[in-house]
N, C-alpha and C positions, 0 to 999 in steps of 0.2 A: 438455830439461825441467828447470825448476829445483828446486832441494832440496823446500821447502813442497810441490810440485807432485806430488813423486811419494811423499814420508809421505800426503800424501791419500790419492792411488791406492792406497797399502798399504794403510790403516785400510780402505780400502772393502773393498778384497779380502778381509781380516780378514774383515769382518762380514757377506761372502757368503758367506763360507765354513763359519758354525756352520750348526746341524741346523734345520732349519725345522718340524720336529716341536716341536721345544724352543723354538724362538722364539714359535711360534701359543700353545702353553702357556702361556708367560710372558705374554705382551700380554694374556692370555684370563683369568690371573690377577690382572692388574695394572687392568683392565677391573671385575673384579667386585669388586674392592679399592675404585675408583672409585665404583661401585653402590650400596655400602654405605655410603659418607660422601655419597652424594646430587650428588654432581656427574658430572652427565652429559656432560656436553660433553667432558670426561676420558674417563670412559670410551665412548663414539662413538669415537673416534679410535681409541681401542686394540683396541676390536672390530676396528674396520676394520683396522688393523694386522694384527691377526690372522688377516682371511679373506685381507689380502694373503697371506702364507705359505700358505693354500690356503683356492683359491675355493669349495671343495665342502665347508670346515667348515660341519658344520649348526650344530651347538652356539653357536657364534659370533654367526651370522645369527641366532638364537632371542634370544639375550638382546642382542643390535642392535635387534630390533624393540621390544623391552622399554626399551631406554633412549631411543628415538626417542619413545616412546611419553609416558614422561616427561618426554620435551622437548619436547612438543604437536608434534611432527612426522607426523601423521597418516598421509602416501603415503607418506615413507621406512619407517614402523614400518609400514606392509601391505606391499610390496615386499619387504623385508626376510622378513617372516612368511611371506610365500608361498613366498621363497625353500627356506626351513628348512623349511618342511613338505613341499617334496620331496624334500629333503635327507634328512629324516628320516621318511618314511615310516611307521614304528611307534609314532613318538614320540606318543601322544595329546596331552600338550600341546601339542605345534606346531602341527597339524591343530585343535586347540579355537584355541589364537590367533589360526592363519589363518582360521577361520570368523568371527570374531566381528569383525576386523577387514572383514572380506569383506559382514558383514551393514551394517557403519558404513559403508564405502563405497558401499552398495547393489547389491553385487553380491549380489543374495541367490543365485542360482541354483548360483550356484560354493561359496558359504557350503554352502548344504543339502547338496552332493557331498560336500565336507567332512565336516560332521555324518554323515551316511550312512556314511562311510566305515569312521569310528570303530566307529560301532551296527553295522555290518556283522561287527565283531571281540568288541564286546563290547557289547549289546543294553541292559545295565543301567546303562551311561553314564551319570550325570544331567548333566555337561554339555554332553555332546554331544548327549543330547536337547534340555532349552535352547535348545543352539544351533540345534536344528531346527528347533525352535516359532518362534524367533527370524527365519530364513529365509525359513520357510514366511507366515510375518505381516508381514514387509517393516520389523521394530522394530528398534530401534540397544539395544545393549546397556543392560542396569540403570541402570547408574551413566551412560553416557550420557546416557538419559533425562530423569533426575532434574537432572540439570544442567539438562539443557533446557529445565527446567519450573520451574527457579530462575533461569538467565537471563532467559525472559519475563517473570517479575516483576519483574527487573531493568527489562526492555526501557522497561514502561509501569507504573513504581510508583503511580500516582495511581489505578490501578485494582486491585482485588484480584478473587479468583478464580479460577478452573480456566483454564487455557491450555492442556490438551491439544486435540489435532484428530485427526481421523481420516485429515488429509493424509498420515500414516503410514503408512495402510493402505488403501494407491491397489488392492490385488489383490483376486481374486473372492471373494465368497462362500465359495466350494466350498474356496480354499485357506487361508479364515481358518477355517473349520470344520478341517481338518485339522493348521495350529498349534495352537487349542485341545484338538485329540485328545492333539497331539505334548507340548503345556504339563501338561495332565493325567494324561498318563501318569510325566512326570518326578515329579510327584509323586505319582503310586501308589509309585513306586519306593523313593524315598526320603520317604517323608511329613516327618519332622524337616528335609530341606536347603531352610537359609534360602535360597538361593540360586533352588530351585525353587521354591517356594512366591510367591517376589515376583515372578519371572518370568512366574506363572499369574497373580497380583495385577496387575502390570503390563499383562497384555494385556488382562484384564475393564474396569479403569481406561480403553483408550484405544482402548475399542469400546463406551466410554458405560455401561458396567455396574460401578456404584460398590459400589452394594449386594452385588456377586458378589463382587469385589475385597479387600474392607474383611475379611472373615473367614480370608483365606490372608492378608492383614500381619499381622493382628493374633496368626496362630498362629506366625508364624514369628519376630516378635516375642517369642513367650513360650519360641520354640526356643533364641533369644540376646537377652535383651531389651536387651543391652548392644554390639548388632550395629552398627556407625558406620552404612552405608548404610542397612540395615532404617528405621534411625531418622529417617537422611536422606528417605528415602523417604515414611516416615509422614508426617512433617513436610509435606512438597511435597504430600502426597495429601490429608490436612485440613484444608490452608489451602486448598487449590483447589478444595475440594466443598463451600466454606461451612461450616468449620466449625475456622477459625481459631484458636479459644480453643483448640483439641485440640491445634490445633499447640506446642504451645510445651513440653509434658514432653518430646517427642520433640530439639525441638532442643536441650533440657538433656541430656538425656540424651546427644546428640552431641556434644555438648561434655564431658562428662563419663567417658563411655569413649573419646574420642580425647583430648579433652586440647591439639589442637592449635591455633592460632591461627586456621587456614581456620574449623573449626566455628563459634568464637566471634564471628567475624563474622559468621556466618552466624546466629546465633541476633541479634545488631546488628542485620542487615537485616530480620529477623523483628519484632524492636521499633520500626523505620522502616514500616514495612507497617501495622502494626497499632498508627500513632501514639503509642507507649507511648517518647517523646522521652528523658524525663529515663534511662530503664533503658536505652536505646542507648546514651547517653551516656556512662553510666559502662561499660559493656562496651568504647565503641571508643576510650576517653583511657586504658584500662588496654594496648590495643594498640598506642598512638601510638609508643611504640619500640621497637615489634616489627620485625626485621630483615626477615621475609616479608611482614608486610600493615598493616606502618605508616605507609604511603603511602595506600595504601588506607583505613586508616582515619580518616585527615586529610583525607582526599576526603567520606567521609561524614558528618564532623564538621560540616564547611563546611556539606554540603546542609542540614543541620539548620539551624546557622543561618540559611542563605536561609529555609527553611522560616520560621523563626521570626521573618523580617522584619528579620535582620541582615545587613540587604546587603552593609554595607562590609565588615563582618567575613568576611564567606562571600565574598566577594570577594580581599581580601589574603588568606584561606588560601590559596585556587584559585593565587593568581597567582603567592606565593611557592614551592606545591610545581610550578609549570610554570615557573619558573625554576630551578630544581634540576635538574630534568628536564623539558627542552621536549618529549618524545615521551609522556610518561606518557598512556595512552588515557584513565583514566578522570578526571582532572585536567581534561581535551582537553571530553571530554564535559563537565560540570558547567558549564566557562567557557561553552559554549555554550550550554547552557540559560541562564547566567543572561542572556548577550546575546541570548538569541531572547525574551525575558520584555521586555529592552526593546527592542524592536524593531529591532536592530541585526544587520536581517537578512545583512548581507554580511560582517560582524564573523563572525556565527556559524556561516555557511556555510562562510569558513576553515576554523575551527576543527571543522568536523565532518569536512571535508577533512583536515585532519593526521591524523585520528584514523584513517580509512579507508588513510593511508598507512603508520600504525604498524600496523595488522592490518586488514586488507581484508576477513577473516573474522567481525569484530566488527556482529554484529547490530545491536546497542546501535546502533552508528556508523552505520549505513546508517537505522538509523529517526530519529536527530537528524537528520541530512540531509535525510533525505525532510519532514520537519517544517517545518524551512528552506523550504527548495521551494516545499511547500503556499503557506505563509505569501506567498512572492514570484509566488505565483499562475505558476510553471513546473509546471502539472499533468504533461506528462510527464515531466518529470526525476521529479518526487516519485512518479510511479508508478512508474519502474524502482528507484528505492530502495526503495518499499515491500516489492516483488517481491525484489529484493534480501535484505530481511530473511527474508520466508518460505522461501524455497531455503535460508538458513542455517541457518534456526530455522521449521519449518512450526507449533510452538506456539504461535506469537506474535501469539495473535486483534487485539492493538494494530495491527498491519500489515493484518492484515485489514479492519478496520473503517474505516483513514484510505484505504485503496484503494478502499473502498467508497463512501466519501465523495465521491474526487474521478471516479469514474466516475457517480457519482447529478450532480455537477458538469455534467461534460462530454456529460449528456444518453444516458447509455448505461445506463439504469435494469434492465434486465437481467443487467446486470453487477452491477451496483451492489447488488441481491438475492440474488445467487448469494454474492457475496463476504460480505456479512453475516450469511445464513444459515447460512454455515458458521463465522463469528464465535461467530454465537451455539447453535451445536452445540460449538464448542471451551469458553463460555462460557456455560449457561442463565442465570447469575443476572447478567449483563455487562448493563447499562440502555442504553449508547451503542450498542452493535451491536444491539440490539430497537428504538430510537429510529430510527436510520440506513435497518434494513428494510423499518419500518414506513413512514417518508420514499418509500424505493425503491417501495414497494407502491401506495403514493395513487397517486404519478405515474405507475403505470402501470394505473391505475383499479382495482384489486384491491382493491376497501374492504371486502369480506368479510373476506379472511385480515388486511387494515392493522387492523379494528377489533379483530380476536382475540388479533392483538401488544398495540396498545392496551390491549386491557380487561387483557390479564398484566400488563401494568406500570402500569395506573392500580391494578390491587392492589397490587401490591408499592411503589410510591411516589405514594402519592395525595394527597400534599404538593407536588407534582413541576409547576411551571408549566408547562416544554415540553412534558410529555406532557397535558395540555389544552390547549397551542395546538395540540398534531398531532391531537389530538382534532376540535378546531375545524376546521381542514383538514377531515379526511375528513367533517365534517359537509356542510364547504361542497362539496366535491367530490360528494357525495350531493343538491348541491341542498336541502339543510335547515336557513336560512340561519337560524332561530330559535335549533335548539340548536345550529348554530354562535356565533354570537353569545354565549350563555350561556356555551359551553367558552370562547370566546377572554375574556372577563369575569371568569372565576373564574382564569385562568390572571394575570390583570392585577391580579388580589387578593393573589394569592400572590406575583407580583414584577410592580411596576408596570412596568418596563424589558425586559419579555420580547417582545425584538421581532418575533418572528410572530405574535406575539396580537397586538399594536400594527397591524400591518399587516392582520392579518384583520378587528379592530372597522372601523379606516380604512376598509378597500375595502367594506365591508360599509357601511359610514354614506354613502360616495360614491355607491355604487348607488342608494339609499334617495334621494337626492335630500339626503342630510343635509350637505351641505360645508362648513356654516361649524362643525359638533357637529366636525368629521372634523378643519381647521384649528386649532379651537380646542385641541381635545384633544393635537395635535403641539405647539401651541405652548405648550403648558404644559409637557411632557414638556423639551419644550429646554431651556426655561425652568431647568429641573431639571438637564438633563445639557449644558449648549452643546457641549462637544468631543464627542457620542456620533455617531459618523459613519454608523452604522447607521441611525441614528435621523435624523437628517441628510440623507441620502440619500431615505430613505424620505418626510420632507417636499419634499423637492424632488421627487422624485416624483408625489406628490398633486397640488401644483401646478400641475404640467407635464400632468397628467390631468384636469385641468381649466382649463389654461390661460393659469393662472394665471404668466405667461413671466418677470416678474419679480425674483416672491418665489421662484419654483423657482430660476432663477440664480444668485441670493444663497445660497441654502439648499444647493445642489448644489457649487457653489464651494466652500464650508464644508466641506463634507462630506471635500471631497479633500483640502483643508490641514488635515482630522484625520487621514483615512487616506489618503495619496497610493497606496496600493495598493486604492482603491475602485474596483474597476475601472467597476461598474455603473453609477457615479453622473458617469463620464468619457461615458459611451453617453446615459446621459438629458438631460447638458448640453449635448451636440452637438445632440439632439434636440430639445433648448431653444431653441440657437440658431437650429435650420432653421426651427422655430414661427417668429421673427423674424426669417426671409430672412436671416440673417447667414452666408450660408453660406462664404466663408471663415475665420471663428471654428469655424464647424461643425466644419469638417475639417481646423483644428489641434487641437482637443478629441481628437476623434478619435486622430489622429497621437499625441497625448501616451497613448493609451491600449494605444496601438501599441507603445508604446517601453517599456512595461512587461510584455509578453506575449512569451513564445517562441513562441508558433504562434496569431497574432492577425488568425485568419479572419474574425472577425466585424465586427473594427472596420477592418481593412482593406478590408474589404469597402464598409464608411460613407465610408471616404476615398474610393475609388474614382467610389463612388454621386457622392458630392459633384461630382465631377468632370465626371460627366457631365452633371449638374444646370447645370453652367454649359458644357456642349458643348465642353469643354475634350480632346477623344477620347484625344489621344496620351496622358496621364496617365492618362487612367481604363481605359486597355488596360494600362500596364504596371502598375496597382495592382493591374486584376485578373490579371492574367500573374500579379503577386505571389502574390497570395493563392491562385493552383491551384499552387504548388509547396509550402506549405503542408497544404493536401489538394487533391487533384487532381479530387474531387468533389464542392469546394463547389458548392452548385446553384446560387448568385443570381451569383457570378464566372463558373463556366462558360457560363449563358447570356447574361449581359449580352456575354461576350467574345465568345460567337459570334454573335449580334445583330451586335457592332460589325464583328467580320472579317465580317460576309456586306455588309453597308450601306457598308464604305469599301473596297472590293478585296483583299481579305483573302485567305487559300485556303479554297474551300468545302468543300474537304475535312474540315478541322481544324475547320472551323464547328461541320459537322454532324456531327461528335464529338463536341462540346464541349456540342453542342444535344442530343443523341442521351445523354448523361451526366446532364446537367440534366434530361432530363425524366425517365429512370428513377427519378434520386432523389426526383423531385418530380411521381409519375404521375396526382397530382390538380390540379397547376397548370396555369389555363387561360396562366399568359404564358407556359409551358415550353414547352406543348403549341402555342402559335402560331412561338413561334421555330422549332420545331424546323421546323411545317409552313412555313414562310414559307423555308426552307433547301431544301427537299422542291420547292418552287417554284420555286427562282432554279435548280435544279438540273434540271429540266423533270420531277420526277419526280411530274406531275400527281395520282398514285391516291390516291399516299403524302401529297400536299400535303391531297386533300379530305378524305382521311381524319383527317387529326392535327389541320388545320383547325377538322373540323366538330365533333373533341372542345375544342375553345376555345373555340368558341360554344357550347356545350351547355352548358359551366360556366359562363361568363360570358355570356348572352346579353345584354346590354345594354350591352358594349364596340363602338360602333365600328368600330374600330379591327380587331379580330375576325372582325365580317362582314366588311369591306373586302377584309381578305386571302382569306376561305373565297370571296367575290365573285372576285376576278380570278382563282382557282385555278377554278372553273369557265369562267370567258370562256374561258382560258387553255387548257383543255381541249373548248372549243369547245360546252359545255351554256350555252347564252346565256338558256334561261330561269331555271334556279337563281343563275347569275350576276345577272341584274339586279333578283332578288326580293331576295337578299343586297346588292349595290351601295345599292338601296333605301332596303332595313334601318337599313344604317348610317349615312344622311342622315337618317334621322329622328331616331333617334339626339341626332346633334351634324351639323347642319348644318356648322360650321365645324371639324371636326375635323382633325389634322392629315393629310393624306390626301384629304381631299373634294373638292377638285380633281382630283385625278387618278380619283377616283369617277366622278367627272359626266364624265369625257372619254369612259371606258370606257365609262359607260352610253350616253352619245351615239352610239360608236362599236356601239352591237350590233344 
């Protein structure tokens, strides 16, 4: 062994050899020394050091979970907690940490053991009651909370208002009743502890009971009126009950007894909220070189400028602090709002991406994303982000409402009400989530409760053009095409460009026989907007609804070189071109609508159609093959595909699967209901054939094609007189229909 080799070995030996009582000491000292100047990452290490020397230090583990804690480390600081509070057993503070970690995690069950355990020793606890109320209610600590209810304004700042949900309080009845025993009696105990009194305020708050709420802040307020959180609290609690203006002593006040630079931005974002620019202003250029949230505050500087239509500026701010630091989240964010503004949607889909890479836990980041999404028309991407945000953040009615949206989208209107309703339980005074349910409600013919949404927000905003064209809607939907017309007219007053008023006069003037009031009236509009693609669309439509093959073309064309993400107006021109037999045009239309969709059932479905249209099989079998991997239960793929496997040697098995699928989803369609019976046939399963048969002719009696098959499903079964009353049938029908030869064979033959 050489010299160097073995002075190592010695030093080590040394340094196993002092007292490991006095070492854990020392580290555990050296740790809290760390603590005290704020650098955590120092003291982690030295904790740890210290339980190495022994793994049963509670002490250690206790104030580990503490500095994890302030190093946003959430599962190490509960880990750590739970450890220390077996460790330590008497210790009521480790047992209150581990609870209250244990309720943020949502382990409430383990929390309330906790809590319990305490009051088991001493009954008078107040925060071990707390903590009970806390368990027993399924709610994340105070100061948690209120973050959370400062985040979501963060989340969707273009909206103001209440963002609590009762998503927090998924348990029964019987055990929200027993937290409020548990919240009430902490404050018999102690009537003066702020602590309890906003804990009782917290839970009236986020079980919709403001007015119960508002009288324990306000006392516990005047217990420390100079309380940082009391005040934080207050703040978050008058801005989101509509009553904004209250806000703002409180967030002086937060500034004012902390002092610190978080607060004072926080009273910045307070002045961002509540448009009061110029006063942000001077709050966040006095923090621009602030060591903690000087970054931060050149972040919101920039927004203002975009706000205020300084793009380039709000721009080189963005770019220069994401050059400094290319990970900064909220830099990350900002850049991509201002690229989703110009429509640079893969620019800003990046950049929501980086941000989801610097914290994956970042609400904010998942609702930019899902934004993006929407925008590129990947409804399910943007609905796992949305869902994404509420798992992080269930206050955040903004996620709610754009979910709700692309499920009213994708025809799931069920959905699409459930989710907005609980928007506008998180939110009564929110207009877009009352706008959204009220949408969800028409379509699903509910114009009783869609008119009682309505008539709340034609009072609360009766300036408001969409809420009279949804007016107009449920009128029309009611069949009362008069005060439809009048809603969609007064909605055309208040903004000429509101384009489902524009669409309701149109279809309403087209019905009426009115076509050239209905063209006239679009081409003026253009006339006004040429790039409005909505608008656009919508004339090419008309067109196309009357026939008009030409001018829809032109107009529908337009439409997509304003928004090449129009998806609708790529389905109308297809539809355009079949008008004009061009059906290879058709079904590149199509295709191009295809290549902008991640799960593009519908238009694959048109490629396929097309395909068949010109007996082209093998393509129109692997289109639809496409389109059921897709969904496996599109109806018009499933049937056309087993139609084609039963007619070219196909397996009749997977047919009349495919047929057997199709007609479930579609238990009123008489072509469902023949293929399936027409499978039932080739298959000799005669009963099954007249039966499914003779529900295609019941629907469609005047197909054919129909009787033809319910006709030979009788010969076939050897009843020759229903057989040739049906064969009959269907020569009257169409004499030359496809099939009528082999009609007249059968009949000859019975």
């Amino acid at each position: 062994m050489c010299r160097n080799s073995v002075v190592a070995v010695a030093v080590l030996a040394a340094a196993c050899s002092g007292d490991p009582e006095k070492r854990k000491r020392e580290h555990l000292a050296n740790a809290d020394a760390y603590m005290a100047q704020e650098k955590y990452a120092e003291a982690i290490i030295e904790y740890r050091n210290a339980i190495q020397q022994d793994n049963r230090f509670g002490d250690a583990r206790y104030k580990l979970a503490l500095a994890y804690l302030k190093a946003n480390d959430g599962p190490r600081a509960l880990e750590e907690a739970v450890r220390a509070a077996d460790l330590l057993p008497g210790s009521v503070d480790a047992q209150i940490q581990a609870a209250n970690l244990l309720i943020f995690a949502g382990r409430h069950a383990d929390a309330q053991d906790r809590a319990n355990a305490v009051l088991r020793r001493d009954p008078q606890d107040i925060r071990a009651t707390v903590a009970l109320g806390n368990a027993l209610a399924g709610l994340r600590d105070l100061d948690g909370a209120v973050a959370q209810l400062e985040e979501a304004i963060r989340l969707d700042p273009t909206r103001a208002g209440s963002y609590t949900n009762l998503a927090t309080l998924q348990l029964s009845a019987g055990r929200l009743k027993d937290a409020e025993v548990a919240y009430v009696e902490a404050v018999t105990k102690a009537p003066e502890s702020v602590p309890s009194r906003l804990a009782l305020a917290q839970f009236y708050w986020l079980t919709s009971r403001p007015l119960e709420a508002e009288p324990h802040l306000q006392l516990a307020l005047r217990a420390k009126p100079r309380d940082v959180v009391a005040n934080r609290f207050a703040a978050a609690f008058y801005r989101s009950t509509g009553h904004a203006d209250k806000a703002e002593q409180y967030f002086r006040t937060a500034v004012d007894a902390d002092g610190s630079s978080r607060a004072r931005l926080a009273l910045a974002e307070y002045y961002i909220g509540a448009s009061r620019l110029p006063e942000a202003t001077a709050v966040l250029e006095a923090l621009v070189s602030d060591k903690e949230v000087g970054s931060s505050a050149r972040v919101r500087l920039a927004t203002i400028d975009y706000a205020a239509g300084r793009v380039e500026a709000a721009t080189t701010a963005v770019d220069g602090i994401l050059k400094a630091q290319p990970r900064y989240l909220e830099a990350l964010l900002v850049k991509a709002s201002i690229l989703f503004d110009q429509k640079r949607f893969d620019d800003a889909l990046a950049r929501t991406n980086d941000a989801i890479s610097v914290d994956p836990s970042s609400a904010p980041a998942h609702f930019a994303r899902g934004r993006v999404l929407a925008a590129q028309n990947q409804s399910d991407e943007a609905k796992e982000a949305f869902s994404a945000v509420l798992r992080l953040n269930p206050r955040a009615a903004g996620a709610q409402v754009e979910l709700s949206k692309l499920h009213l989208q994708a025809g799931a209107p069920a959905i699409s009400v459930a989710l907005a309703g609980a928007a506008v339980t998180s939110d009564p005074r929110r207009a877009d989530a009352r706008l959204i349910l009220a949408r969800g409600l028409l379509v699903r013919g509910e114009y009783a409760q869609a008119e009682s949404v309505l008539n709340e927000l034609l009072a609360a905003l009766p300036q408001s053009a969409t809420v009279h064209a949804q007016i107009g809607l449920l009128h029309l939907g009611k069949k009362e095409t008069a005060r439809a017309m009048t809603a969609f007219l007064r909605a055309l007053e208040l903004d000429p460009m509101e384009i489902e008023a524009i669409n309701g006069v149109v279809a309403l003037d087209v019905a009426a026989g009115r076509r050239e009031e209905a063209l006239g009236r679009l081409r003026a509009l253009i006339d006004r907007a040429p790039s409005h693609a909505g608008l656009l669309a919508l004339a090419g439509r008309t067109n196309l609804v009357i026939s008009n093959f030409d001018d829809a073309e032109k107009l529908l064309t337009r439409a997509i070189q304003a928004d090449p993400n129009a998806l609708e107006a790529y389905s109308d021109l297809g539809q355009v071109h079949l008008g004009q037999g061009r059906v290879d045009e058709a079904r590149r239309t199509f295709e191009r609508r295809v290549e902008r969709e991640t799960r593009p059932v519908a238009s694959l479905t048109m490629v396929a159609l097309t395909y068949q249209m010109q007996n082209r099989t093998d393509e129109a079998q692997r289109a639809f093959e496409r389109v059921l991997t897709f969904d496996p239960n599109a109806p018009v793929a499933a049937n056309n595909l087993a139609w084609i496997y039963a007619e070219n040697g196909g397996n009749l098995d997977v047919a009349l699967q495919l047929a057997q699928t199709a007609h479930a989803a579609t238990p009123d369609s008489a072509a469902t209901a023949d293929t399936l019976g027409w499978i039932y046939l080739k298959k000799e399963l005669y009963a099954l054939a007249i039966a499914t048969l003779g529900r295609a002719v019941e629907r469609d009696p005047k197909d054919p094609t129909f009787q033809y098959h319910l006709g030979l499903a009788y010969a076939r079964s050897g009843d020759a007189q229903r057989a040739r009353t049906r064969l009959e049938a269907a020569l009257r029908l169409q004499p030359d229909f496809d099939g009528a030869s082999d009609a007249r064979r059968v009949l000859a033959s019975l």
